[in-house]
Backbone as CSV, one residue per row, in Angstrom:
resi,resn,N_x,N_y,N_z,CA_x,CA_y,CA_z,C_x,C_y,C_z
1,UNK,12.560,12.959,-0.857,13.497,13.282,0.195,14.372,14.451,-0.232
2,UNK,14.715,15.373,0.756,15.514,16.324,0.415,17.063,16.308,1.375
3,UNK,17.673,16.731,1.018,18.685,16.777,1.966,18.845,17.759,3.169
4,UNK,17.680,17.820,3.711,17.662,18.212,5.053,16.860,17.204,5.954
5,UNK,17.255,16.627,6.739,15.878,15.641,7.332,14.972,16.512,8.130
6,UNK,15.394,17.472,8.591,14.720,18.041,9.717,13.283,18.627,8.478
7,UNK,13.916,18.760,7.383,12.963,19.804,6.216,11.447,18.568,6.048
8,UNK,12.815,17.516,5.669,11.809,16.205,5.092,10.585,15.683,6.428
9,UNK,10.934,15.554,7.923,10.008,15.521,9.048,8.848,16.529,9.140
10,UNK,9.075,17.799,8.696,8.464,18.407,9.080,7.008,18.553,7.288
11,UNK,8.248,18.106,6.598,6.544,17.640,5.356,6.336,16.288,5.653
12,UNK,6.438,15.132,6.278,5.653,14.265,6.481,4.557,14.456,7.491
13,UNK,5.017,15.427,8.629,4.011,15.976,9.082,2.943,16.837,8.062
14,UNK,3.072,17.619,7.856,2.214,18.123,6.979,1.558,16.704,6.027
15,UNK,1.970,16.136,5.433,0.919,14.656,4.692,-0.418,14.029,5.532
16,UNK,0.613,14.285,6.644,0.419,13.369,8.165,-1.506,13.784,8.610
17,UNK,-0.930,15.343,8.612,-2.101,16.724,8.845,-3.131,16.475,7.707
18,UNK,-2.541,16.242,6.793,-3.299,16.570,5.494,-4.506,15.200,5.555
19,UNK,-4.174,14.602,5.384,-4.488,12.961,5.637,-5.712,12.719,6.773
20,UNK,-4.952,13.296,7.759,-6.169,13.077,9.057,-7.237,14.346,8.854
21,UNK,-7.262,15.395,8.620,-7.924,16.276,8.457,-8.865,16.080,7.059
22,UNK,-8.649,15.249,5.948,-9.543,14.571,5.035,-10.356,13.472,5.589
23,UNK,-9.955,13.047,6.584,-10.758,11.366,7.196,-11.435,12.581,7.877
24,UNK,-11.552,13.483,8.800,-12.552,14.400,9.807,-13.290,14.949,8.690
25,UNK,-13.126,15.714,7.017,-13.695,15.806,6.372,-15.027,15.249,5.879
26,UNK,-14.879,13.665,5.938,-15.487,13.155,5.215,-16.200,11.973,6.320
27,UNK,-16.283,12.431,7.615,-16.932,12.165,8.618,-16.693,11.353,9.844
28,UNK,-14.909,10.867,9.521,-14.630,10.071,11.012,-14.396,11.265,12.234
29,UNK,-14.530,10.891,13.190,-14.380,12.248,14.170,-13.498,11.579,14.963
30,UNK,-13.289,11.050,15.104,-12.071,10.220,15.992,-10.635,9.429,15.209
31,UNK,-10.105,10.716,14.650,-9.209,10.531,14.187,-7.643,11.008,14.898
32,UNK,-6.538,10.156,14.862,-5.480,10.717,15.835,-4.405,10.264,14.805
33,UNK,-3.316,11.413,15.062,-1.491,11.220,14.516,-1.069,10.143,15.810
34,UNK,0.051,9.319,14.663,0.470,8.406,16.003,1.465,9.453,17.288
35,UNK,1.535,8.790,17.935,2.544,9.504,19.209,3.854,9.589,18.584
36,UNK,4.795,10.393,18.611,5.856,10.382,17.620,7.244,9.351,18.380
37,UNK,6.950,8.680,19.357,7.588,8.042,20.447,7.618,6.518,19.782
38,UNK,9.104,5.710,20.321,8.720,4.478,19.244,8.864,2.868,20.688
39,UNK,8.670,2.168,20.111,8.152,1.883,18.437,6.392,2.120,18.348
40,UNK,6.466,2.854,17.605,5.140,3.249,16.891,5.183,2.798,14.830
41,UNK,4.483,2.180,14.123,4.580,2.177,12.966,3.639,2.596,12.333
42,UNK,2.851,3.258,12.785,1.636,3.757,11.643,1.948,5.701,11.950
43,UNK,1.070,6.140,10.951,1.078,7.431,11.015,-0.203,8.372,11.579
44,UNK,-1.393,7.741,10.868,-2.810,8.341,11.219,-3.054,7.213,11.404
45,UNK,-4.769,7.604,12.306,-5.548,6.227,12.721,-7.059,6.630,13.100
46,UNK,-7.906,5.959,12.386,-9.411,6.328,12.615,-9.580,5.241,13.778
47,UNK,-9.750,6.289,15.227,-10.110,5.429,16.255,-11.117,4.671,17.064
48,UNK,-11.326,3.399,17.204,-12.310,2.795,17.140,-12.742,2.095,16.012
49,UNK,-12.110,1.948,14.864,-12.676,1.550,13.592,-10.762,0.503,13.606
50,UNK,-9.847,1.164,13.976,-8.883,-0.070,14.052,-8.158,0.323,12.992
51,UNK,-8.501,1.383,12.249,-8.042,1.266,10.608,-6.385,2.633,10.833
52,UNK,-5.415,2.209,10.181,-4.059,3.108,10.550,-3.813,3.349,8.863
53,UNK,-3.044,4.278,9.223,-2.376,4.783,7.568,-0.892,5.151,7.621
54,UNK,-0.178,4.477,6.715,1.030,4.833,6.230,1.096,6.055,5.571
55,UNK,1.757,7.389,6.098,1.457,8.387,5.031,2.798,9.164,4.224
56,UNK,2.916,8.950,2.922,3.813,9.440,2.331,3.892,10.572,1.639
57,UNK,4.372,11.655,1.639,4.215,13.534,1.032,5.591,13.522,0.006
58,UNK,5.373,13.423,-1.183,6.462,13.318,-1.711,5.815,14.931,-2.837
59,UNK,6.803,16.009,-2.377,6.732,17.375,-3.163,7.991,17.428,-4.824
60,UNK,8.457,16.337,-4.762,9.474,16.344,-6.196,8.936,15.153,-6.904
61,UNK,7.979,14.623,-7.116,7.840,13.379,-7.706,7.722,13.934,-9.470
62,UNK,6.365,14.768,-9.213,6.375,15.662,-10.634,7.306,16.485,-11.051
63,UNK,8.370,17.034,-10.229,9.695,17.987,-10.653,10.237,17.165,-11.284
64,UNK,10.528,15.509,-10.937,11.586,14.851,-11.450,10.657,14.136,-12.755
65,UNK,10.027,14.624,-12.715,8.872,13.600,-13.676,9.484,14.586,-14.754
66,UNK,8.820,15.604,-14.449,9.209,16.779,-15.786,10.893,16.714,-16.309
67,UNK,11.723,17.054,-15.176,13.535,16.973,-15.058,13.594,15.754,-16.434
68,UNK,12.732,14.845,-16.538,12.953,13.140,-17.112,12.201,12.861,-18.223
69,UNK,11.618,13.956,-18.684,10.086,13.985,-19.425,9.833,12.594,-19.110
70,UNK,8.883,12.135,-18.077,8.331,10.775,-18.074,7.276,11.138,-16.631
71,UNK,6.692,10.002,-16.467,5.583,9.769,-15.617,6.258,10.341,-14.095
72,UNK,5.699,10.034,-12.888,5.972,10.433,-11.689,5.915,8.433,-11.048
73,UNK,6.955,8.614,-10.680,7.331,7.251,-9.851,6.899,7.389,-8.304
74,UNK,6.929,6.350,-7.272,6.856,6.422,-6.472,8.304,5.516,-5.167
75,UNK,8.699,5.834,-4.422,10.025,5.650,-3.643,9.473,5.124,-2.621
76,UNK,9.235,4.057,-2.600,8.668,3.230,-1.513,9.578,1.972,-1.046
77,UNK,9.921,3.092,0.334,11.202,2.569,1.156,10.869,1.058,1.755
78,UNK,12.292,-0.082,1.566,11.943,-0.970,2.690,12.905,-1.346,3.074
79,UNK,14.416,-0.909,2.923,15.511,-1.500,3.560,16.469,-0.256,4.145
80,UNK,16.690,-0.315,5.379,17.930,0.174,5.963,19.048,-0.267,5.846
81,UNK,20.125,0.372,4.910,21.940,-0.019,4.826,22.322,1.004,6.312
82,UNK,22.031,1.069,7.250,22.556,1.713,8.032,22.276,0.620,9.287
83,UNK,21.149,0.125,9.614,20.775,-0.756,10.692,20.985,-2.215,10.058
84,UNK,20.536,-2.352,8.237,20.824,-3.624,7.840,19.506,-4.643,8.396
85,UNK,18.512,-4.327,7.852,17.558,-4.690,8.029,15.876,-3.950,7.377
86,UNK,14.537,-4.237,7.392,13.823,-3.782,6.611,13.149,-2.587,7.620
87,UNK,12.463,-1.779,6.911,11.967,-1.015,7.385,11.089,0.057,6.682
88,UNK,10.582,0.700,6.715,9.076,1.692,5.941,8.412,0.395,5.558
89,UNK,7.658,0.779,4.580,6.303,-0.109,4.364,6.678,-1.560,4.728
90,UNK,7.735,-2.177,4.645,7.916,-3.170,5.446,7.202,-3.508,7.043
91,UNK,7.461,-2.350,7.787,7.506,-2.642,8.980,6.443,-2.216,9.606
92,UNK,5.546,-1.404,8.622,4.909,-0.101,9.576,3.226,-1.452,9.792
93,UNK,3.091,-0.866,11.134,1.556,-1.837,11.514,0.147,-0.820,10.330
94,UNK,0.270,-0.039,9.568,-0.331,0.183,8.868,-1.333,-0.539,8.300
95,UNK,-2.462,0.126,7.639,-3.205,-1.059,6.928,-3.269,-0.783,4.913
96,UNK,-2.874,0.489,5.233,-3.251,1.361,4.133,-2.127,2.135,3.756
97,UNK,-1.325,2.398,2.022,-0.484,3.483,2.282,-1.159,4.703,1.275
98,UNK,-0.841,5.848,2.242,-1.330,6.835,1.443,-0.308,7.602,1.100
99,UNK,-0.122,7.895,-0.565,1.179,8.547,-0.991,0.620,9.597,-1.717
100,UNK,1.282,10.980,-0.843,0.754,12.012,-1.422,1.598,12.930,-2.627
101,UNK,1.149,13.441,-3.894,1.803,14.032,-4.823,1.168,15.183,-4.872
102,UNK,2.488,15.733,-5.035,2.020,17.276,-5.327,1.577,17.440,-6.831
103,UNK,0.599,17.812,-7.576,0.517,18.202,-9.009,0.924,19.667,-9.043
104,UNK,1.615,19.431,-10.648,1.790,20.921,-10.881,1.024,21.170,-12.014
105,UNK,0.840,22.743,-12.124,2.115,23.532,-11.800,1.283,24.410,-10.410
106,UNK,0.021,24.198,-9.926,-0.458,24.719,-8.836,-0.191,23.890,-7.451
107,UNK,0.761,22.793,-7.647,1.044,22.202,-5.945,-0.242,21.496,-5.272
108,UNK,-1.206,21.253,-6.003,-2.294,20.899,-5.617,-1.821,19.309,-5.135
109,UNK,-2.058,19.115,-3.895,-1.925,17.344,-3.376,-3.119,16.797,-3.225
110,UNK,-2.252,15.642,-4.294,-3.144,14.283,-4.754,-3.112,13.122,-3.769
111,UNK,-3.577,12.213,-2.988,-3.479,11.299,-2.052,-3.695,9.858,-2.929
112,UNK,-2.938,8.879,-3.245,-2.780,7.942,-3.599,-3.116,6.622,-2.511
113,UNK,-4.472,5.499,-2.383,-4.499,5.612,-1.497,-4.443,3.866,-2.333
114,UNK,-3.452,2.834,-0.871,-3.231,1.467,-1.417,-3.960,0.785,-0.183
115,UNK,-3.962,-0.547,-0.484,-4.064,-1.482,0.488,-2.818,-2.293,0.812
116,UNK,-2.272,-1.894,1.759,-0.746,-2.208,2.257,-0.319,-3.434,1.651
117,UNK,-0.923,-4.511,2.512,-0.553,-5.943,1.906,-0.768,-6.373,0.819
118,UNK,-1.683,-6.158,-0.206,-1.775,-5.771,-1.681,-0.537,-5.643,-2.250
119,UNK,-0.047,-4.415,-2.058,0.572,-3.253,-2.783,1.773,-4.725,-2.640
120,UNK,2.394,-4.874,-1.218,3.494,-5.225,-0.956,3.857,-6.321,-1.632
121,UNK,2.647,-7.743,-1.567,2.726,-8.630,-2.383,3.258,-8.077,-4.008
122,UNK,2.609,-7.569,-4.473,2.951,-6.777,-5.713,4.469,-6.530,-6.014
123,UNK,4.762,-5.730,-5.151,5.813,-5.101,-5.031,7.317,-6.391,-4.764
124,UNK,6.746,-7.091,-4.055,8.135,-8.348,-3.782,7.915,-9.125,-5.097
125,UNK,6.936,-9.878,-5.773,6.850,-10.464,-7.055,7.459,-9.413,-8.057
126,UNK,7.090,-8.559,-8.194,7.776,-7.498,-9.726,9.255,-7.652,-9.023
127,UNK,9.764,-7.618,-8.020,10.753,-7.509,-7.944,11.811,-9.203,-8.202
128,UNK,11.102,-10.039,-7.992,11.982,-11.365,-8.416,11.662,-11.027,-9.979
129,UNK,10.456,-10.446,-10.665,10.467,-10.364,-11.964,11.564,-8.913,-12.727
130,UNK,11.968,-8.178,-11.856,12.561,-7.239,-12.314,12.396,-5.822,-13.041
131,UNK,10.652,-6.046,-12.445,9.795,-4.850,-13.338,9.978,-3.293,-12.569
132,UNK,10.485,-3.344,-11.690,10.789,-2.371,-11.063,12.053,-1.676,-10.344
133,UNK,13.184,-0.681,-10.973,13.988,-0.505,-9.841,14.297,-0.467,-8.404
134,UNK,15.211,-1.085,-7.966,15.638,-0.529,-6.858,16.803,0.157,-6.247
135,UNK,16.036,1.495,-5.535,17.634,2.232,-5.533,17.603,2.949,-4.472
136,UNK,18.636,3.607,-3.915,19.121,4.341,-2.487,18.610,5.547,-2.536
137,UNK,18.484,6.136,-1.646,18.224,7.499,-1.938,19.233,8.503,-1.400
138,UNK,20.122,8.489,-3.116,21.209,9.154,-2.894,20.857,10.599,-3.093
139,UNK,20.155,11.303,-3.536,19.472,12.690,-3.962,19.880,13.050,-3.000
140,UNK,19.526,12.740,-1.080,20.194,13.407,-0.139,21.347,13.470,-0.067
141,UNK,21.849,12.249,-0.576,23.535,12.348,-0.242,24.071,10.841,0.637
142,UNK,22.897,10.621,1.786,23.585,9.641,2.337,23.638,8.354,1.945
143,UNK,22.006,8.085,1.360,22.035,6.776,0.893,22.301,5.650,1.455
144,UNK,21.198,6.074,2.803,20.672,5.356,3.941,19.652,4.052,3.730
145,UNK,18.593,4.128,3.016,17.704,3.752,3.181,17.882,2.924,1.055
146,UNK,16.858,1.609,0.924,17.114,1.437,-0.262,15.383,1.410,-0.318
147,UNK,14.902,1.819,-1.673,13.476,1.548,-2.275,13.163,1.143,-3.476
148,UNK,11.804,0.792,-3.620,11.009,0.233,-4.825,11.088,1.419,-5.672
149,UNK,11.167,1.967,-6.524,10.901,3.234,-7.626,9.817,2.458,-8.597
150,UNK,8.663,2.781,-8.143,7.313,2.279,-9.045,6.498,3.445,-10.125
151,UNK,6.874,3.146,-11.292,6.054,3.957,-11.782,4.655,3.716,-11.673
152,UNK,3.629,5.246,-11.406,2.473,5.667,-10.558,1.680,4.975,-11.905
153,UNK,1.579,5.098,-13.053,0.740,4.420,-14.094,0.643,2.644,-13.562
154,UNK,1.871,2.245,-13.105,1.894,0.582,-13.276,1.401,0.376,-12.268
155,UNK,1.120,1.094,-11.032,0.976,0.602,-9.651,-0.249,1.119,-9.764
156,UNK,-1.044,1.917,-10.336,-2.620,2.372,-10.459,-3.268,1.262,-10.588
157,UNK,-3.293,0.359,-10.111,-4.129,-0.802,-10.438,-4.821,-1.908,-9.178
158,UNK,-5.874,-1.896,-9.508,-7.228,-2.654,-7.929,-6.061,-3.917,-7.434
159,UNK,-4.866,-4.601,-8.535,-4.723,-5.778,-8.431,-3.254,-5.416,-7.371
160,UNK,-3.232,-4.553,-7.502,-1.724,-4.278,-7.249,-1.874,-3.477,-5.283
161,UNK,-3.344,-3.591,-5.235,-3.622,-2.939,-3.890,-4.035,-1.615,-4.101
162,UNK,-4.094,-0.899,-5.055,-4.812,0.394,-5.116,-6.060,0.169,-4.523
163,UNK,-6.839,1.499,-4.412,-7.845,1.679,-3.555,-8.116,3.006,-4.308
164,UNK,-8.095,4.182,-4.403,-8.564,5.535,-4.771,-7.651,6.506,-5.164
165,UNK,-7.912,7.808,-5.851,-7.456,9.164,-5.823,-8.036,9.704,-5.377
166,UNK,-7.595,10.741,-4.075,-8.176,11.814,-3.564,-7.592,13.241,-3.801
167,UNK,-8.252,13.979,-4.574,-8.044,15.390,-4.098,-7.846,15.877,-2.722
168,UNK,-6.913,16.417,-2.129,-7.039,16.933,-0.603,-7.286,18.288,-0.540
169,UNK,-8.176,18.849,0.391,-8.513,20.206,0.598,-6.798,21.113,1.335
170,UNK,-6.250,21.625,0.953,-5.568,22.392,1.608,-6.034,23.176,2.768
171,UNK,-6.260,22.713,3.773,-6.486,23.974,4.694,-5.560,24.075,6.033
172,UNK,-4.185,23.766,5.630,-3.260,23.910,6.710,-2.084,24.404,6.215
173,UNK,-1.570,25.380,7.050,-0.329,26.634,6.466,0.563,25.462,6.646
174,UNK,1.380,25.623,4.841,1.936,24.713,4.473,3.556,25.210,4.296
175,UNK,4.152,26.148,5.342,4.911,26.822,5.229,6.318,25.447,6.098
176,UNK,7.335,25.733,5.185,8.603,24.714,5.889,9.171,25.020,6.174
């Protein structure tokens, strides 16, 4: 997240792009962005097959990785302090989350791809166990929203709901 939202909407679009334009890659042809109108909770969706995707574009994961000399975490939102109630991977009708990282030092995006309810189970147990922070995302400033901070090594795992790494083809002007 950056402290512009309008900055941060317009790269989830781009994930959003990135994401559906790899599923047409690799042969669904009936692929659609949700309607941006709510309530809507998924992001992409291979249509006719039923299957939706949560999609996450996170461009500082490796900045702060380096900033920390340590691994690249992941900020996987589920509570609103503003509405007071849950929301991102909590809420979204998703089936799948796909969290995209930028690698450096060429920006090349990596697609991290989970099995929602997997991941989540995961994610609520480490948390009565304490294996994972949770924190606001004050970096913008407002410190709206609270999340899981998972390091990407611990959550790489079939048990934890992983599913794949994808390389993504860049072929959409990635200008913000």
């Amino acid at each position: 997240m950056s402290k512009d939202f309008n900055e941060d909407l317009k790269l989830g679009d781009l994930g959003e792009q990135l994401w559906a334009e790899h599923l047409r890659s690799v042969g669904h042809q009936k692929v659609s962005l949700s309607p941006k109108t709510h309530p809507v909770y998924w992001d992409v969706e291979i249509e006719g097959e039923g299957i939706r995707f949560e999609v996450k574009y996170d461009i500082k994961a490796w900045v702060w990785a380096n900033h920390y000399n340590r691994e690249p975490n992941l900020f996987l939102e589920y509570w609103s302090n503003t509405k007071e109630q849950e929301c991102g991977i909590l809420i979204t009708e998703a089936d799948y989350l796909v969290y995209i990282i930028e690698e450096l030092p060429c920006g090349t995006p990596v697609a991290y791809v989970f099995d929602l309810k997997k991941l989540i189970q995961h994610l609520r147990e480490a948390e009565k166990e304490k294996k994972y922070k949770t924190v606001t995302n004050k970096i913008n400033g407002n410190e709206n929203v609270k999340g899981w901070i998972a390091p990407l090594s611990k959550i790489l795992n079939n048990e934890h709901g992983y599913t794949k790494t994808i390389i993504l083809q860049q072929n959409i002007n990635k200008t913000l």
